[in-house]
ZAMARDREN-511485 format. One line per 2 residues: number of its first residue (from 1); their letters; for each residue x, y, z of N, C-alpha, C. Coordinates in steps of 0.2 Angstrom, whole numbers. Example, Ala and Ser with C-alpha at 12.3 -4.5 7.8 and 13.67 -1.06 7.14 Angstrom:
% residues 2
1	as	66:-28:39:62:-22:39:66:-16:39 ~ 64:-11:35:68:-5:36:64:0:39
//
This chain:
% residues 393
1	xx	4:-6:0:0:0:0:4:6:0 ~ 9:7:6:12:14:5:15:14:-1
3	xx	18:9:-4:24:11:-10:21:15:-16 ~ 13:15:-16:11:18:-20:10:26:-18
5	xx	12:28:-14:10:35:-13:16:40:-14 ~ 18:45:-16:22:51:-19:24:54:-13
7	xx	30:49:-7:31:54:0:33:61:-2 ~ 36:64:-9:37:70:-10:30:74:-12
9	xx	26:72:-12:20:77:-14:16:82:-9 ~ 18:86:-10:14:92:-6:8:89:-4
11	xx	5:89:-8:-3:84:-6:-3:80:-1 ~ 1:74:0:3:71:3:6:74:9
13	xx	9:77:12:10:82:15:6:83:18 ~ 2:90:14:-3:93:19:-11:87:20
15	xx	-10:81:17:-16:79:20:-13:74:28 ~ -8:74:25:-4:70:32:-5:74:39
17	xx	-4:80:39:-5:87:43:-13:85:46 ~ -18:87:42:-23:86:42:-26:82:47
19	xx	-22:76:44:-26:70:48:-23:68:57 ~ -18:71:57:-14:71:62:-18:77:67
21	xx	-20:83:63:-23:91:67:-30:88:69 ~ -34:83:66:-40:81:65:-42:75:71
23	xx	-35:71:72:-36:68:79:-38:71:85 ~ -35:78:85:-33:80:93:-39:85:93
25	xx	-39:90:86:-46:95:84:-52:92:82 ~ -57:94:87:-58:100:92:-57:98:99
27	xx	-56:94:101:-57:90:108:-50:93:111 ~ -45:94:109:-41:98:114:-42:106:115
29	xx	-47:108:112:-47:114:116:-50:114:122 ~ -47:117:125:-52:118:132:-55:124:132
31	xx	-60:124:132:-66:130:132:-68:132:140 ~ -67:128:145:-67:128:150:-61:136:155
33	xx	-57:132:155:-52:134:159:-44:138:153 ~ -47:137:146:-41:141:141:-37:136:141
35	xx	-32:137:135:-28:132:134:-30:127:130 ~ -25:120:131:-28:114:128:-28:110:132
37	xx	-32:102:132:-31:96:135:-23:91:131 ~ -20:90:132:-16:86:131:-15:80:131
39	xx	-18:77:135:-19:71:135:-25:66:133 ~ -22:61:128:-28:57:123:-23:50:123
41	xx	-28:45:123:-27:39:122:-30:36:115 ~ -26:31:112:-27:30:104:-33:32:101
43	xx	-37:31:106:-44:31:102:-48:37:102 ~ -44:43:105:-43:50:106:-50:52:112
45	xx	-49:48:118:-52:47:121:-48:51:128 ~ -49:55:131:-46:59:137:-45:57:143
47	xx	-38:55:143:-37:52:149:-34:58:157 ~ -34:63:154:-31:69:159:-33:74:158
49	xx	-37:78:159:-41:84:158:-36:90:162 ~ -34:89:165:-32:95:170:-24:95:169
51	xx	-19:92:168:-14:93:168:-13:97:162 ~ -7:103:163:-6:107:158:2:110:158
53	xx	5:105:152:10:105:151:14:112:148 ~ 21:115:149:22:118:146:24:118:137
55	xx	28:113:137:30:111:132:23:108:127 ~ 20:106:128:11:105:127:9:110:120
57	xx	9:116:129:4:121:125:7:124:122 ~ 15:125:122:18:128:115:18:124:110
59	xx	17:117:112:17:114:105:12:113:100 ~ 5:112:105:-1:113:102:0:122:97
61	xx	2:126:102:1:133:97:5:133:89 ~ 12:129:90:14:128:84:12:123:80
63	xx	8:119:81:3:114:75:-2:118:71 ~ -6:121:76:-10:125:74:-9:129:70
65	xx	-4:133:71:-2:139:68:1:137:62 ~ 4:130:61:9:129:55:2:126:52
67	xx	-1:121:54:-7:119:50:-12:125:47 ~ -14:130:49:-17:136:48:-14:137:43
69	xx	-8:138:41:-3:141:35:-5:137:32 ~ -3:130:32:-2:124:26:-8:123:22
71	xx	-14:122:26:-21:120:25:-26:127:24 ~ -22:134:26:-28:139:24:-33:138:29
73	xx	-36:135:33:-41:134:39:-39:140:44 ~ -45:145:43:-45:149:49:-47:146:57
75	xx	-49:140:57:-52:139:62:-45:137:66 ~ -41:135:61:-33:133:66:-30:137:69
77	xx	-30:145:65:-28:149:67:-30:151:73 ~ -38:151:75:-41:153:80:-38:147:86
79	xx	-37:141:83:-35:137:92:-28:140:91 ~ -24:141:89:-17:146:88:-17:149:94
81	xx	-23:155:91:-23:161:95:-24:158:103 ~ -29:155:105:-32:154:109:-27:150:114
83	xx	-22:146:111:-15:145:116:-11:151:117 ~ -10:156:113:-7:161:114:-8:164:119
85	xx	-14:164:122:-18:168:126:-15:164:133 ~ -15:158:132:-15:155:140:-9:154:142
87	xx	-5:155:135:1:156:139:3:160:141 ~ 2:166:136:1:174:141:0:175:149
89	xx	-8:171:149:-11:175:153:-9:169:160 ~ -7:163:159:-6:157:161:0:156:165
91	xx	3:153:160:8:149:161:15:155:164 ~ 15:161:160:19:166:161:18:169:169
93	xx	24:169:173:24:170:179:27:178:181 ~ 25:180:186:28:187:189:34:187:188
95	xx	39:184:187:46:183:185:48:185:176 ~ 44:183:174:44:186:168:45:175:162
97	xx	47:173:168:46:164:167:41:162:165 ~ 42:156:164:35:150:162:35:147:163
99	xx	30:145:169:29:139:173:28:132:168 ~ 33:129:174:32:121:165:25:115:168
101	xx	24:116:173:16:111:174:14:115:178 ~ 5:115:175:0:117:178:-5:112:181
103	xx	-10:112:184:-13:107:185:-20:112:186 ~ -24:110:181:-29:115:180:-25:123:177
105	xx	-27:128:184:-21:133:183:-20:136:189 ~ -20:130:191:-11:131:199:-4:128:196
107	xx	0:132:200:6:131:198:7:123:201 ~ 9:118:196:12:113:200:20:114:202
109	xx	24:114:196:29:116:195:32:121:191 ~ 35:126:194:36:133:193:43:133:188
111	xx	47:127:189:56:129:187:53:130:181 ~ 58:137:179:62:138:171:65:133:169
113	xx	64:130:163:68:126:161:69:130:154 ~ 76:131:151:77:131:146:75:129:139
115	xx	74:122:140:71:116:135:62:121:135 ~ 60:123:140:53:124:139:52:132:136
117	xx	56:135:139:57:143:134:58:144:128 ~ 64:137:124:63:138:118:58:136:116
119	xx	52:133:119:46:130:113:43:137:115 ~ 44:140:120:38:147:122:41:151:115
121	xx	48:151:114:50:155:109:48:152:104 ~ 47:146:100:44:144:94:38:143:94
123	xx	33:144:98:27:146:100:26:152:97 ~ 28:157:100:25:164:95:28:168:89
125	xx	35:163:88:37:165:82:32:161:78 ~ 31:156:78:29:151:73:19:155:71
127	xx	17:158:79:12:161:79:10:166:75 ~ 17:173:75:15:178:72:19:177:64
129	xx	23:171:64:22:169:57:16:168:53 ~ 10:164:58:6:162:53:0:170:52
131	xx	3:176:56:-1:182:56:-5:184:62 ~ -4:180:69:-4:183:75:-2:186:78
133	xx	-3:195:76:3:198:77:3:200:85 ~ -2:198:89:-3:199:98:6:194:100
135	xx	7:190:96:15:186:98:20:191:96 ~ 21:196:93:27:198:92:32:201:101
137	xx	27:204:103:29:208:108:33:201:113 ~ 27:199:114:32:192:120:37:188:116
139	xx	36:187:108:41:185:106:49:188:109 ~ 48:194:109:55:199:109:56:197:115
141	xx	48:199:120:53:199:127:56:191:130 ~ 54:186:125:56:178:127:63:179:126
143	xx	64:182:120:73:181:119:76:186:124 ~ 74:192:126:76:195:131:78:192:138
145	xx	73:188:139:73:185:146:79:179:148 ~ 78:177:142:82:170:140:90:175:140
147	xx	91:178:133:96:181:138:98:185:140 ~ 94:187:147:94:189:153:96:185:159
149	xx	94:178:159:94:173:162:96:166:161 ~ 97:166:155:99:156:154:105:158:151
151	xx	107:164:145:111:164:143:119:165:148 ~ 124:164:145:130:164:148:135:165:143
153	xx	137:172:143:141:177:137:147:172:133 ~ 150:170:139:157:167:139:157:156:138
155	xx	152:157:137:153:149:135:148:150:128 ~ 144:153:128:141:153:120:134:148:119
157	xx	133:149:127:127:142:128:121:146:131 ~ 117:142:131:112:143:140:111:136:143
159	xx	110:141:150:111:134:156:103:133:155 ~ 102:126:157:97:122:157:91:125:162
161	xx	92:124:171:88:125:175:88:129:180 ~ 82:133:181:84:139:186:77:138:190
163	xx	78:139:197:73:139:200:67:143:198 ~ 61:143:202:56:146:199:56:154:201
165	xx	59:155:206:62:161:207:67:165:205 ~ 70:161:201:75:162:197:81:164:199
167	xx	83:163:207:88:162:210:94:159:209 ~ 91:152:209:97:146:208:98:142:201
169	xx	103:144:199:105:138:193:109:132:195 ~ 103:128:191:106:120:192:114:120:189
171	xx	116:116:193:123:114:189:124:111:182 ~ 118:105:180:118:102:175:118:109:168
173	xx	121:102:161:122:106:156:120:102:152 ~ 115:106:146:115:99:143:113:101:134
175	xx	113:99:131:114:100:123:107:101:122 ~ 103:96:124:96:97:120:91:107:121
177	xx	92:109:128:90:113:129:93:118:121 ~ 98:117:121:101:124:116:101:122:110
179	xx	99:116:108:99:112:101:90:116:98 ~ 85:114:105:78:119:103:79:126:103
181	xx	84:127:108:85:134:106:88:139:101 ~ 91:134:96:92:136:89:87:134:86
183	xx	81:128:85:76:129:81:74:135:83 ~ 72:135:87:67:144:89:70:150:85
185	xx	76:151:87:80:155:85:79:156:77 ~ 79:151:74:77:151:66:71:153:65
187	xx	66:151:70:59:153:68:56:161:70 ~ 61:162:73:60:170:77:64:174:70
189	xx	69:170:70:71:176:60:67:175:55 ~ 64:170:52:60:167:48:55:171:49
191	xx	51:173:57:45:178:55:45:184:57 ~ 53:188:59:54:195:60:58:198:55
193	xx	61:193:54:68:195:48:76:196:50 ~ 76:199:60:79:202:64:87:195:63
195	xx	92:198:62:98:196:61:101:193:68 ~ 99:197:73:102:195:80:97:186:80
197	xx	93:183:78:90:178:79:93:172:76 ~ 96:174:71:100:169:66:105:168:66
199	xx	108:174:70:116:176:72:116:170:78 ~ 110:170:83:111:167:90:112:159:87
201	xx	105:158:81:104:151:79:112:148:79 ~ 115:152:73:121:149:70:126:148:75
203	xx	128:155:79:131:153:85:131:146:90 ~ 124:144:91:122:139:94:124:133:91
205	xx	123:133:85:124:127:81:132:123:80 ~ 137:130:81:145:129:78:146:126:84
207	xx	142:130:94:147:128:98:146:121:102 ~ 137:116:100:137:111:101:142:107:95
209	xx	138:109:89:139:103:83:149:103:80 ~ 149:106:83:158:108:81:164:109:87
211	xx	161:113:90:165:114:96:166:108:103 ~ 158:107:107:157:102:109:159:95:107
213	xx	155:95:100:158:89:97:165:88:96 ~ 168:93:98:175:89:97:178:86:106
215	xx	175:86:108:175:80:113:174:72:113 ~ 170:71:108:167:66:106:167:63:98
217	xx	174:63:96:176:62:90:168:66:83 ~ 167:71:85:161:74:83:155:74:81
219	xx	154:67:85:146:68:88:145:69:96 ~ 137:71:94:135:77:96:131:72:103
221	xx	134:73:109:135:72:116:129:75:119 ~ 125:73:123:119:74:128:121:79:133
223	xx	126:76:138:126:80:146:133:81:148 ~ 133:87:151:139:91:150:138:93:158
225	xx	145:93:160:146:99:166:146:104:166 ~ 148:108:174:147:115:173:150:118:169
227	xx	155:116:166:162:122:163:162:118:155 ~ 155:113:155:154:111:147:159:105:148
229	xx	162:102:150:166:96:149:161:91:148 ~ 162:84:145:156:80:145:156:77:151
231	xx	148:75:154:150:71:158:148:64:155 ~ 151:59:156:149:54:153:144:48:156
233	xx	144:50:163:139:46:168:134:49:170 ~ 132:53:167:125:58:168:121:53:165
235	xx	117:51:172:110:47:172:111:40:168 ~ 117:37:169:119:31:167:115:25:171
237	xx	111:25:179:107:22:182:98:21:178 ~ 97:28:174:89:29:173:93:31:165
239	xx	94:26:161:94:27:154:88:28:149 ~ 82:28:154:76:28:152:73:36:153
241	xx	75:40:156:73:47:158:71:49:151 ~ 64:52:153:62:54:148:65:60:145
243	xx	68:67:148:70:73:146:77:70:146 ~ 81:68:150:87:66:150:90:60:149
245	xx	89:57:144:90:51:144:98:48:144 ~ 101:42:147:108:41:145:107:40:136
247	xx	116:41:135:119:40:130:119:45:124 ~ 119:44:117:121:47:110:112:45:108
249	xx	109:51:108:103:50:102:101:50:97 ~ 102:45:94:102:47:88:96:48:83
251	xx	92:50:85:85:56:85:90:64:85 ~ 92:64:89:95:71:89:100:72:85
253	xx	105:66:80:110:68:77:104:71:70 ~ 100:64:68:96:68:62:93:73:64
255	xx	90:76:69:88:84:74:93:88:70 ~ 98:89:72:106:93:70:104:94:63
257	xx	106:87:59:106:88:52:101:93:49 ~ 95:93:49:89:96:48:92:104:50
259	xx	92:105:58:93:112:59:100:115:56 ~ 104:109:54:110:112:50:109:116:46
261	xx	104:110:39:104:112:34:100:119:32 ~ 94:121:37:90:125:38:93:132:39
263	xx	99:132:41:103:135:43:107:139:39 ~ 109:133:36:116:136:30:111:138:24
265	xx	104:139:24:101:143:19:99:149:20 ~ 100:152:28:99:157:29:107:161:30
267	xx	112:157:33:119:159:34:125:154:33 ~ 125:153:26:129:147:28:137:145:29
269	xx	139:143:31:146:142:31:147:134:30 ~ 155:134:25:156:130:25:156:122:29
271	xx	157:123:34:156:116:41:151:113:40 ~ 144:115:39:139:115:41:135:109:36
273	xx	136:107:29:135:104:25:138:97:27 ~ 145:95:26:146:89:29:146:89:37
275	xx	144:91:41:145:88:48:135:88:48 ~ 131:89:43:125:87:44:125:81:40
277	xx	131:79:35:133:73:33:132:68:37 ~ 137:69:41:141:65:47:137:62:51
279	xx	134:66:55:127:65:59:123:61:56 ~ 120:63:51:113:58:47:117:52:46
281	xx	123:54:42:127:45:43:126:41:48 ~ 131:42:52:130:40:57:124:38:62
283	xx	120:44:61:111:41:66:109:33:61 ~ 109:35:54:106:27:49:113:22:50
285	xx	117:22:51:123:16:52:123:14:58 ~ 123:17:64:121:14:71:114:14:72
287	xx	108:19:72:101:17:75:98:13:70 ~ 98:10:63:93:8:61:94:2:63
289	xx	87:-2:66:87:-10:66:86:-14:58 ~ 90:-15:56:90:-20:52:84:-25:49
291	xx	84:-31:56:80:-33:56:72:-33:56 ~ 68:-28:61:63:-27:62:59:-19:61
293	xx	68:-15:56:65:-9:54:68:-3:62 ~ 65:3:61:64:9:65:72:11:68
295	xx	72:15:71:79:18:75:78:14:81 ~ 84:11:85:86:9:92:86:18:95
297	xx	83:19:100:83:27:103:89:28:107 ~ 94:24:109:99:29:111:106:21:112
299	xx	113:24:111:121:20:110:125:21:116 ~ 128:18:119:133:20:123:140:23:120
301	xx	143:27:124:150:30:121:156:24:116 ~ 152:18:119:156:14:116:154:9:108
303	xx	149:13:108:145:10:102:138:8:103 ~ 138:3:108:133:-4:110:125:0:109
305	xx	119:-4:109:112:0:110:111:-3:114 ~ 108:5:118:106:3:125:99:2:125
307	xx	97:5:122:88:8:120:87:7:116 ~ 82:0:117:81:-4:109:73:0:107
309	xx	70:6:111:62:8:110:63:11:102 ~ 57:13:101:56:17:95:53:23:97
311	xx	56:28:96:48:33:98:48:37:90 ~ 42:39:92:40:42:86:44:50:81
313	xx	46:52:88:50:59:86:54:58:83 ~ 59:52:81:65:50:79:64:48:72
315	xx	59:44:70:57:43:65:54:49:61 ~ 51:54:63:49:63:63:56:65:60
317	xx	59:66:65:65:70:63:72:67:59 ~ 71:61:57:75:56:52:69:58:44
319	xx	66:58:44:60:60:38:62:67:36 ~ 63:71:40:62:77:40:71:79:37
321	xx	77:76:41:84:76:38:85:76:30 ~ 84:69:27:83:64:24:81:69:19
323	xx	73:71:20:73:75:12:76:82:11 ~ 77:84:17:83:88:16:89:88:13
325	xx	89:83:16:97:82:12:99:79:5 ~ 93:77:5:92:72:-3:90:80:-7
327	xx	86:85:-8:87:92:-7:92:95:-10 ~ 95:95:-3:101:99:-4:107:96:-10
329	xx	107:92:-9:114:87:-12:111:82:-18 ~ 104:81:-19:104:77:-22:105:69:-24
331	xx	107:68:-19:110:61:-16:105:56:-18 ~ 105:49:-21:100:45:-20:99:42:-15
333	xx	103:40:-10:103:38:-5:99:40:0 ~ 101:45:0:95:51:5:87:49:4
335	xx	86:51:-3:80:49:-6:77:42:-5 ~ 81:37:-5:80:30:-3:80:29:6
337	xx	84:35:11:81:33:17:75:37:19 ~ 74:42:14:67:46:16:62:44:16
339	xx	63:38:9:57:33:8:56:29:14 ~ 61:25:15:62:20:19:57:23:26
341	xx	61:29:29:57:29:35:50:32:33 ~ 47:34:30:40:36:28:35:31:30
343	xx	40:24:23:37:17:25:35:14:30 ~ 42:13:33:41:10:39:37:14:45
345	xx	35:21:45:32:24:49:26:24:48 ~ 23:24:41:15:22:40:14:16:41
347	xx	21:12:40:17:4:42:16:1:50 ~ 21:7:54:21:5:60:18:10:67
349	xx	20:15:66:18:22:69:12:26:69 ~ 8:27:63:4:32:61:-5:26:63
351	xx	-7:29:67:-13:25:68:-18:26:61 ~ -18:23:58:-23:24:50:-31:26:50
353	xx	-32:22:60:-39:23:61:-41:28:64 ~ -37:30:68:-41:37:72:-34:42:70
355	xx	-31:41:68:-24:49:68:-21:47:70 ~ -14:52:68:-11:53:77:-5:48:74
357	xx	1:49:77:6:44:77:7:39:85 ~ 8:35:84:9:33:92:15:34:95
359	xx	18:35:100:21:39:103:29:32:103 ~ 26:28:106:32:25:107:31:14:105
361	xx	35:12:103:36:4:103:42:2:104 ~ 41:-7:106:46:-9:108:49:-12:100
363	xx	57:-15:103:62:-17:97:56:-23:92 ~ 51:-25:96:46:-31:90:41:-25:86
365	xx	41:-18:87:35:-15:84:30:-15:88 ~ 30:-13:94:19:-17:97:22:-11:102
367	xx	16:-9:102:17:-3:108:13:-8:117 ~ 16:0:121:16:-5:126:9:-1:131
369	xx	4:1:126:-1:7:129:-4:8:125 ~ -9:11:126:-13:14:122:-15:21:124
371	xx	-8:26:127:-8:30:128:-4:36:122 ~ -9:38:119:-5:39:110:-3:47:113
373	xx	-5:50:116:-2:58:119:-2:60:126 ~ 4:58:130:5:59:136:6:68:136
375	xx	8:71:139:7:76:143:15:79:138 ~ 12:84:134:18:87:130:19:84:122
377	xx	14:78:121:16:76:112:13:81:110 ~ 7:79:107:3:83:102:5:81:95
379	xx	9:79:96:15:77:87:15:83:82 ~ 21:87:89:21:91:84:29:90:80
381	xx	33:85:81:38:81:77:35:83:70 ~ 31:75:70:29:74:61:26:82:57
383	xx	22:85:61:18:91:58:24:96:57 ~ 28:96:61:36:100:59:39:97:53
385	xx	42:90:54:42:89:48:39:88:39 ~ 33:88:42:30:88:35:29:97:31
387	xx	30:101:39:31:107:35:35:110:33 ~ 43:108:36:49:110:32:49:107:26
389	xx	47:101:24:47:98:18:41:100:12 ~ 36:103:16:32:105:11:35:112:7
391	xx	37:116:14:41:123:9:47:123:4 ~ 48:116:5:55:115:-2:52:111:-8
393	x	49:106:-8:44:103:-11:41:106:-17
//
């Protein structure tokens, strides 16, 4: 069945979009209490009405917004707007912070995290991209706060966690938070034009994907100490952590590649072509399973797979590299793993009955729930990548 479909067709694309926004719309708005419901089980049945993520609701705001674009529906734009609003009037704390869990709309947990600012920040670019132009203002003052607060002049980074008071910064360091903070970054230029946001993106990208990585014969390392060194035992007990997990992810090397390439069409320099090479190489020579299909989710320093799961993002953000690069360079090969995971993600990930990707399966393919959006998916991965693809396309 899928071999007959055109993965490079715009059509294709946006009905994929669609059906994906069609799962969760309209049953995730909350008309209640503002914001969205986040939590649905395969058969798009609500298993958590009050939990209110931060990552969530900025992710919902950038499905919407980007689906509004692609698909022309103003009703998309209206639930856009409608997250914008809660996170304004919500999640945003007297600090000038983002609270990352609500529950209803008490604060559960107050920390700043970095990892959640950058989605606050590709939240209202991606918003007044699609022409809500109520986002521009907090757009600005997100990047201001950020670097006010996470940024750190002298390493070229930001730090990951600050208390909710924003006193105390955690000691840990870690790549993922500034990896989103470069997505953002590009989408804060993309819908202002402003230099300083492109400038930060690239910045970001040279001192993980080049600098860092030159610790790590250069690939690109998880957890770092205070002073950036790696550490190589960060969470070697809980290699299952979900924000943190042990090891090399190879979800995130295709991650890189994509923001590389995305990058060097705004500013490019030479590095930036082959070391999004490198990465996608190596994510498809070490993560794919051979036998049973999909990416192992994360390798020890020494090669081995620790994490035989599948999750969905990985397959997202390998789809999403893939036609970029086959794109960029024209490569067959590209073009033949773009196929590949397409395949293998319609045959195993994409619920065909009700929408929706499933979130996560083991090394045999069979998932281990029927919990298809835990608290933060939304899927807004795949709808990300069908949209970088659809604008090259």
């Amino acid at each position: 069945m899928t071999k007959q479909i055109d993965f490079r067709s715009r059509c294709f694309l946006a009905d994929h979009v669609e059906n994906i926004v069609d799962f969760y719309y309209p049953a995730c708005i909350d008309n209640d209490l503002g914001g969205y419901i986040n939590q649905f089980r395969d058969d798009g049945s609500i298993f958590d009405a009050h939990t209110k993520h931060l990552v969530g609701t900025c992710r919902f705001i950038y499905v919407f917004a980007t689906a509004a674009t692609m698909l022309d529906k103003p009703e998309y734009l209206e639930a856009a707007r409608h997250g914008v609003k809660f996170l304004l009037d919500h999640h945003r704390q007297p600090t000038g912070g983002y609270a990352w869990v609500l529950n209803d709309l008490e604060v559960t947990d107050g920390t700043n995290h970095c990892y959640g600012h950058a989605f606050v920040l590709l939240a209202y670019a991606t918003a007044l991209k699609a022409g809500i132009t109520e986002a521009a203002e907090p757009l600005a003052e997100t990047f201001d706060l950020m670097k006010r607060e996470f940024w750190r002049a002298d390493d070229e980074l930001y730090v990951d966690e600050i208390s909710p008071d924003m006193a105390v910064v955690d000691v840990y360091r870690g790549q993922n938070a500034n990896m989103h903070t470069c997505e953002a970054m590009i989408a804060a230029y993309e819908a202002t034009g402003e230099e300083r946001y492109i400038e930060r993106a690239a910045t970001l990208a040279k001192r993980v994907c080049v600098d860092l990585a030159s610790q790590s014969d250069g690939m690109v390392w998880e957890h770092y100490n205070e002073n950036w060194s790696i550490d190589w035992e960060y969470n070697l007990d809980d290699p299952k952590n979900l924000f943190r997990p042990y090891g090399y992810l190879v979800g995130h090397w295709t991650e890189w590649t994509k923001l590389l390439l995305i990058i060097e069409e705004h500013r490019p320099e030479d590095w930036m072509l082959p070391q999004a090479k490198k990465l996608f190489d190596a994510a498809v020579e070490h993560g794919w399973d051979p036998k049973n299909g999909g990416f192992n989710y994360s390798i020890s320093p020494t090669g081995e797979i620790i994490d035989t799961d599948r999750y969905y993002w990985v397959l997202s953000e390998t789809i999403a590299a893939a036609g970029l690069l086959a794109k960029r360079t024209g490569d067959a090969g590209y073009w033949n793993w773009y196929d590949r995971a397409w395949e293998w993600s319609l045959g195993n990930l994409v619920d065909h009955e009700h929408g929706g990707w499933y979130r996560i399966l083991d090394s045999s393919n069979q998932r281990y729930d029927n919990l298809k959006s835990p608290a933060s998916k939304t899927d807004y991965h795949p709808v990300a990548a069908c949209w970088e693809l659809f604008k090259r396309f």
